[in-house]
MMTF fields as JSON, N, C-alpha, C and O atoms, coordinates in Angstrom:
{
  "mmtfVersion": "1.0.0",
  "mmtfProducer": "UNKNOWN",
  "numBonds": 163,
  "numAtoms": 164,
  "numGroups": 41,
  "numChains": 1,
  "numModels": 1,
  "chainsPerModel": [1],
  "groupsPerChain": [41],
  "chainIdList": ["A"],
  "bondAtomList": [4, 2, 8, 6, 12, 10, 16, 14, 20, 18, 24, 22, 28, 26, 32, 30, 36, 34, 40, 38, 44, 42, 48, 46, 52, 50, 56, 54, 60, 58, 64, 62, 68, 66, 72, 70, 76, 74, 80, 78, 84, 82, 88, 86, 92, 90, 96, 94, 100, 98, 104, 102, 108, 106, 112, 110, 116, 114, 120, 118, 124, 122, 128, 126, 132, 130, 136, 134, 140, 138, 144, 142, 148, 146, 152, 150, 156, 154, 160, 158],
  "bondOrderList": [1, 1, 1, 1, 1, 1, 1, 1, 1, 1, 1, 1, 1, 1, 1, 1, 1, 1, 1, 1, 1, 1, 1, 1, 1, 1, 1, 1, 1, 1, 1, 1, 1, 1, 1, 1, 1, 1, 1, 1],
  "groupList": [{"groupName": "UNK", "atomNameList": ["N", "CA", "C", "O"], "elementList": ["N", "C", "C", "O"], "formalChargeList": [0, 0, 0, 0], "bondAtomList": [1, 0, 2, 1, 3, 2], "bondOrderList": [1, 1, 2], "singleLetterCode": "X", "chemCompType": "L-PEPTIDE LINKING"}],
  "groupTypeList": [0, 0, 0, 0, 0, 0, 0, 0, 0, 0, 0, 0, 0, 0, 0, 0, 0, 0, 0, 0, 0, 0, 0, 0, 0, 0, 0, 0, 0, 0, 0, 0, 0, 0, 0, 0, 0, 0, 0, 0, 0],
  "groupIdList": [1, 2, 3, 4, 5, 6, 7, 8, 9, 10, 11, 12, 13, 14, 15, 16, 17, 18, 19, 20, 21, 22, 23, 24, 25, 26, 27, 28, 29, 30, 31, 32, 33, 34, 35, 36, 37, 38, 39, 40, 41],
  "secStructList": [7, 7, 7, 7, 7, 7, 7, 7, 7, 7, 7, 7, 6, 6, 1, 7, 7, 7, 7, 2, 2, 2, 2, 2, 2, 2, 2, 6, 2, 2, 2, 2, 2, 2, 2, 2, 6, 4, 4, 4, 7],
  "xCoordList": [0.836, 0.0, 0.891, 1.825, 0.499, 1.442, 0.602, -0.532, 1.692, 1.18, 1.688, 2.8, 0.939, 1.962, 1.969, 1.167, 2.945, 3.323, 3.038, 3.374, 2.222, 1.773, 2.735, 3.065, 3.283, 4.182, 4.098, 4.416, 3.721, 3.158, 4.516, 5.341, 4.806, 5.879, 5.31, 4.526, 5.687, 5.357, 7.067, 7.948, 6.633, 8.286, 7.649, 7.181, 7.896, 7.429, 8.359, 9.463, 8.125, 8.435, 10.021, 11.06, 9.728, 11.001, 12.071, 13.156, 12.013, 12.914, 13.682, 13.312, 14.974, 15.603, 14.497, 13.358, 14.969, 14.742, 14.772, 15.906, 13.695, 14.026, 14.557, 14.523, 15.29, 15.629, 14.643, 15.08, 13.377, 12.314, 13.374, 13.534, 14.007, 14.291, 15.041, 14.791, 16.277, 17.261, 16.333, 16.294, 15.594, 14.922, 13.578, 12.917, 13.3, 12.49, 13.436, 13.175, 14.198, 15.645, 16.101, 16.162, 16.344, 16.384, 15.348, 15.52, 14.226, 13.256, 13.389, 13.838, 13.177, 13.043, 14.276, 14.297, 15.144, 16.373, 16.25, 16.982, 16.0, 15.309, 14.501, 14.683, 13.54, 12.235, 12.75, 12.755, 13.121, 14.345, 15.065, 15.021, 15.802, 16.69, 15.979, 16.229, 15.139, 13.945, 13.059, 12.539, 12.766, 12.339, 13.181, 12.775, 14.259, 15.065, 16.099, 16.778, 15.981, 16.75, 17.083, 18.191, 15.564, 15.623, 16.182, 16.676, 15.891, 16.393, 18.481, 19.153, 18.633, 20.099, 20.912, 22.06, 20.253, 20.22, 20.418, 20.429],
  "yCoordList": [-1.172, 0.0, 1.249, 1.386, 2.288, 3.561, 4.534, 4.904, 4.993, 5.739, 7.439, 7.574, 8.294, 9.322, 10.768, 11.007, 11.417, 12.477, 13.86, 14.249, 14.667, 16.018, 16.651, 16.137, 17.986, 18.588, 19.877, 20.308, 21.062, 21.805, 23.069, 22.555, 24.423, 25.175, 26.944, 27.448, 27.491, 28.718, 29.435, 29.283, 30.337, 31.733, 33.036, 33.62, 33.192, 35.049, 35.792, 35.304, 36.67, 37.884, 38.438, 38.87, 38.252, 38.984, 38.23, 38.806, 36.574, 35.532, 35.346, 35.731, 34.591, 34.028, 33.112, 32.738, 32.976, 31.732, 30.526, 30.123, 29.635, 28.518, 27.784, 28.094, 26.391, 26.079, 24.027, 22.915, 24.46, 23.256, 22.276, 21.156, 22.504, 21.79, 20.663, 19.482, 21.257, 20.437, 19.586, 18.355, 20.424, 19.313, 18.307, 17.634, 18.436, 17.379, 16.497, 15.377, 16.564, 15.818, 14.717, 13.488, 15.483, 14.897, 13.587, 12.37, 14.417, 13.246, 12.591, 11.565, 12.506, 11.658, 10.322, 9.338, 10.761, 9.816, 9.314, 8.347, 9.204, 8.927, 7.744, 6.909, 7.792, 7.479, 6.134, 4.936, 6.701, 5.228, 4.191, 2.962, 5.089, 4.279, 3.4, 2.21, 3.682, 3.196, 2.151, 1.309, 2.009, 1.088, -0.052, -1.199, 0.202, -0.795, -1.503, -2.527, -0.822, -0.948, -2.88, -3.395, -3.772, -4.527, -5.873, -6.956, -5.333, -5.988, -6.679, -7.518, -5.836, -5.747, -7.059, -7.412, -7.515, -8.768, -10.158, -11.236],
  "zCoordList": [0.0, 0.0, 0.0, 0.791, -1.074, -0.76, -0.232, -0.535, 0.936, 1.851, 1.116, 0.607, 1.168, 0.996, 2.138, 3.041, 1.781, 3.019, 2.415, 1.297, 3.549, 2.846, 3.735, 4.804, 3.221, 3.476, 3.517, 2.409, 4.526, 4.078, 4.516, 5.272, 4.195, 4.067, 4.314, 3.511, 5.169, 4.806, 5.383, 6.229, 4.095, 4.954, 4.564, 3.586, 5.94, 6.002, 5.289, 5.048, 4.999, 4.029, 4.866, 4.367, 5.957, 6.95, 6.829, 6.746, 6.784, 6.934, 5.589, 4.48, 5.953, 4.853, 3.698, 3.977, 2.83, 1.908, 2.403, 2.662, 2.676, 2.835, 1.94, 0.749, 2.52, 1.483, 1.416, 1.714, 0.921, 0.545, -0.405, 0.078, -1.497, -2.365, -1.878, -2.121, -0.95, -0.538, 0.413, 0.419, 1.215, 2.836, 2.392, 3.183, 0.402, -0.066, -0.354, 0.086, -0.792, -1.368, -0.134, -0.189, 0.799, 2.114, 2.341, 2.281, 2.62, 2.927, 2.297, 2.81, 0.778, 0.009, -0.139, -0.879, 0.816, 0.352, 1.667, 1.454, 2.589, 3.664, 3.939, 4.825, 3.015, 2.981, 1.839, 2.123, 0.631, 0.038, 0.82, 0.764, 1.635, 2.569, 3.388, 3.2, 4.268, 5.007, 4.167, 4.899, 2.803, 2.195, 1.968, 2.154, 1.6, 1.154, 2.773, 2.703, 3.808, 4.613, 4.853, 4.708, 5.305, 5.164, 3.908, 4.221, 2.377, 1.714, 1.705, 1.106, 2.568, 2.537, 3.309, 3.041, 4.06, 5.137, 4.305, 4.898]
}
């Protein structure tokens, strides 16, 4: 079953740039790792 993840982001006008791209990148390699973790055994 695929589950999926909502992700939601806000940056105020005052603050830096977040940086979403890299911290989806992140999860996402994460979330790979975590799938496959068991096959490795």
């Amino acid at each position: 079953m695929t589950q999926k993840i909502l992700i939601l982001a806000a940056n105020p006008k005052t603050t830096l740039t977040l940086r979403l791209d890299e911290e989806m990148r992140e999860i996402d390699e994460g979330l790979r790792r975590s799938k496959n973790r068991d096959q490795s055994f």
